[in-house]
C-alpha positions, -999 to 999 in steps of 0.1 A, spaced: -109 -48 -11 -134 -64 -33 -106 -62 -66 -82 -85 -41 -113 -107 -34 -128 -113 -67 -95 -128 -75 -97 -154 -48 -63 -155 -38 -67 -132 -11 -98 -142 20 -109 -111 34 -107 -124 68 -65 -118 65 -73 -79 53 -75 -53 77 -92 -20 69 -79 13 83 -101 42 83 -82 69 101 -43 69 112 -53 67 148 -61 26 136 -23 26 126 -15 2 152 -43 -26 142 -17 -31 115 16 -36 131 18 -72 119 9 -67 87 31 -76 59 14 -54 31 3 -21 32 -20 -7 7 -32 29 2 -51 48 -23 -31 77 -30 -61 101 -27 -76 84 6 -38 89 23 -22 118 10 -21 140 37 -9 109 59 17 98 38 45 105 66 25 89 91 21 56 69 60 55 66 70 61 98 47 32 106 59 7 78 82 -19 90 115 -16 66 105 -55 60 66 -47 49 55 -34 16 39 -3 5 20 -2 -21 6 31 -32 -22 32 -60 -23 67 -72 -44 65 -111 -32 96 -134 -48 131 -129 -49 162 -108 -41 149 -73 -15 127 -86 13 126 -62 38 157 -64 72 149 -73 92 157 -40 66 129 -23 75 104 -53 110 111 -47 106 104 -10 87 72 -16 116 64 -42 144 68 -17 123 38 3 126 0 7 96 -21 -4 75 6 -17 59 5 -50 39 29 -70 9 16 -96 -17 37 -115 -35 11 -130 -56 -14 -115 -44 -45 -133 -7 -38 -123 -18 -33 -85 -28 -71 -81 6 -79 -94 23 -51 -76 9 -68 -43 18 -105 -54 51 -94 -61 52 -77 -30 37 -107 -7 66 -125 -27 94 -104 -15 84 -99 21 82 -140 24 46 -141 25 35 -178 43 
């Protein structure tokens, strides 16, 4: 959260944090999602079922041994609006870019 702050393009007050997958539904009008691969893992279905076909997804998953397996990269593949990013610098434009495409006001 504090990455999309320090920019100042983003106000905290329009990001909502989620801490387990029973808070899924604080989210409903959200227009980007955004998940730390590690964090989320284990929920990934959950999170998809739950995404809107018109909101983003954007996964950070960095390089290394919990990386995400290939069959869930697939699956995240054979989405709409769902981008992958392993480096921090791309995930602020990943989430512009996504805000772009899902008519952000």
């Amino acid at each position: 959260m504090n990455l999309l702050v320090d920019t100042e393009l983003f106000d905290r007050r329009n990001m909502i944090g989620i801490s387990s997958s029973s808070d899924f539904g604080r989210a409903e009008r959200a227009t980007v999602f955004l998940i730390f691969w590690d964090d989320w893992q284990d929920k990934i279905d959950e999170i998809l079922r739950a995404k809107k076909d018109n909101t983003a997804l954007v996964v950070y998953a960095p390089k290394g041994p919990r990386s995400i397996p290939e069959d869930k990269f697939i699956e995240l593949n054979s989405k709409r609006n769902v981008m992958v990013t392993n480096f921090r610098g791309r995930l602020l434009n990943d989430i512009v870019i996504s805000l772009m495409t899902t008519s952000y006001q």
